[in-house]
N, C-alpha and C positions, 0 to 999 in steps of 0.2 A: 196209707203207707207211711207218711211222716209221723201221725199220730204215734204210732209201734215204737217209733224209734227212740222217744222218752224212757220210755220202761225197760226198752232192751239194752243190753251190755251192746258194743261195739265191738266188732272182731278184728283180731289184726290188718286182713284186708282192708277190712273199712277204711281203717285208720291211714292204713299206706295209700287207699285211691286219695283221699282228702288230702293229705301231705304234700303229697304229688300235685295236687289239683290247684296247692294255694303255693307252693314250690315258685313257679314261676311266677314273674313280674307281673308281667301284664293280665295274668287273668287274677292277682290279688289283686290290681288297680282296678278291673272291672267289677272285683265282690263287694270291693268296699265302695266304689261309688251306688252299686245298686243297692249295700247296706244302709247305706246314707241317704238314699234319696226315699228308699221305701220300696219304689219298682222304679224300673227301667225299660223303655223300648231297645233294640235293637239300634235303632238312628240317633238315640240319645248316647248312646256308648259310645258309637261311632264318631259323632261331635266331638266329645269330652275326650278321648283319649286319640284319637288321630289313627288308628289303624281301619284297615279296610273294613265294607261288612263280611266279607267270606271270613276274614280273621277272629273279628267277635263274634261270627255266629259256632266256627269251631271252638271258642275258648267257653261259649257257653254250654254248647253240649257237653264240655269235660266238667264245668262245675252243676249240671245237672244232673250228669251221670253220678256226678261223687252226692249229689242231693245238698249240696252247697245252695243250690236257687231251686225252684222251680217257677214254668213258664204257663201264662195262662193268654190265651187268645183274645182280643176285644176288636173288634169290627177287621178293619184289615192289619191293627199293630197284632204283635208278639210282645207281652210284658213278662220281665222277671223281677222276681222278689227273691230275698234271702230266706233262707228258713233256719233261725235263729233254733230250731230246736237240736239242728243235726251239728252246728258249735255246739250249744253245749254238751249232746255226749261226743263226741267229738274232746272236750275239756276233760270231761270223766275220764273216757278212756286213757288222754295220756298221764293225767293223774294217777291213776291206777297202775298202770305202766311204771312210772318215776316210784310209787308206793314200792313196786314189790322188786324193783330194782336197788331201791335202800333197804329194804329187807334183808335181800338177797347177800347184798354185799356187806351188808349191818352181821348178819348168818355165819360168812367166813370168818371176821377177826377170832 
């Protein structure tokens, strides 16, 4: 599923679930610490950032749904990792966006 996501354009939606996803504070403070660290447990997040676990485990389902992380199992943890490929098109996309928005407006004068 993430492999696709190199090669394919991003659709407006996309772009809006992810916007949304990194929108608020606290789950950008949870993507950048799990970007930073490489992965993350659930209990590790919950240390570092001080909010409950019903809290991080809701803010990561929203950045898993957006494919911001995904989560892989090991014994009894839950570990997330970023998935640096869904930035960059993520990057593309609003590249592309800002491109034909200067077009656009470049078109009118």
């Amino acid at each position: 599923m993430f492999a696709t996501l190199r090669d394919e354009l991003m659709d407006r939606s996309e772009v809006g679930k992810i916007s949304k996803a990194l929108a608020d504070e606290t789950r950008l403070r949870i993507f950048e610490a799990i970007s930073a660290s490489g992965h993350m447990n659930c209990g590790e997040i919950v240390s570092m950032r001080g909010v409950t676990p019903a809290t991080v485990s809701h803010h990561l389902k929203i950045l898993n749904e957006a494919r911001l992380i995904e989560c892989r199992r090991e014994g009894q943890f839950v570990y997330s990792q970023a998935v640096p490929e869904t930035i960059a098109a993520y990057t593309r996309a609003l590249a592309r966006i800002a491109r034909g928005k200067k077009r656009n407006a470049h078109a009118r004068r």
